[in-house]
N, C-alpha and C positions, 0 to 999 in steps of 0.2 A: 604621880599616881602610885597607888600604893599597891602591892606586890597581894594583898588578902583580896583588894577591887578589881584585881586584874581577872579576867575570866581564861587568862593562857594559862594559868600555873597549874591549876584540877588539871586541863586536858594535859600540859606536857609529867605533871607526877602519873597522870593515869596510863601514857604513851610509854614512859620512862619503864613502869613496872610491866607491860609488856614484851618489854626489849628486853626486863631479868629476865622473865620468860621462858620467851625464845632461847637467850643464852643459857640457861638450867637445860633446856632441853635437849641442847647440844650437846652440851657436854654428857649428864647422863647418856643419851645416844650414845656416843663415843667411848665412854669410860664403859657402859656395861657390854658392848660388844668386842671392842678393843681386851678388857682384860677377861672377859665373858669367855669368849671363845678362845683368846690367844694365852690364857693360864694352862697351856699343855706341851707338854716335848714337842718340835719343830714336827718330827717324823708321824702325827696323831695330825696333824694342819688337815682340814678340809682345803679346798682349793679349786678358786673359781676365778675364770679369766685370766688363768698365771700367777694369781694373787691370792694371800690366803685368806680365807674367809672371814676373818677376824679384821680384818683392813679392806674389806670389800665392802663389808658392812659398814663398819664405821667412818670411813672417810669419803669413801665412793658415795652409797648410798645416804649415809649419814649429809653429804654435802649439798646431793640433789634434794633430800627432804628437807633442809634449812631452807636450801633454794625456794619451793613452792611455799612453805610456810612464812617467810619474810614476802615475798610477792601475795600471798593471802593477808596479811595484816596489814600490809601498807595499802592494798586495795581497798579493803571492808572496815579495816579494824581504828588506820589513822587520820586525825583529821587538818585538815589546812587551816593554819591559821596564821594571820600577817605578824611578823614579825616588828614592825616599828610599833608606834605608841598609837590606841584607836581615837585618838582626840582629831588626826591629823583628816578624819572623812574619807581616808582611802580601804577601803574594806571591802 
């Protein structure tokens, strides 16, 4: 079977640029809060839960919101599809 006939390859390019996504998203998260907030003298730190808020943000928070966002896309957004070849009738 040829790889154009195949009806997996749309859904996993389409699953694929989700997952840049997500990953872009992270990282911005992280990079603009990370260097956002923590671009100041030590002694300027806001500071939340013993942590400064530039890493409260970005990794704390930033972690749990990857968290519900990958459990939202895999929920709603990805789809099942059998992995061997569909000639075989198991689908």
């Amino acid at each position: 079977m040829n790889h154009k006939d195949d009806r997996r390859f749309p859904i996993a390019n389409h699953e694929a640029l989700i997952g840049v996504a997500l990953v872009l998203i992270n990282f911005l998260w992280w990079y603009g809060f990370a260097f956002g907030l923590g671009g100041q003298p030590v002694s300027e730190y806001d500071w939340i839960l013993g942590m400064p808020a530039w890493f409260f943000y970005s990794c704390i928070v930033g972690f749990l919101l990857m968290v519900f966002l990958v459990i939202i896309v895999v929920k709603y957004f990805l789809t099942d599809i059998p992995f061997g070849d569909e000639e075989d009738g198991h689908e």
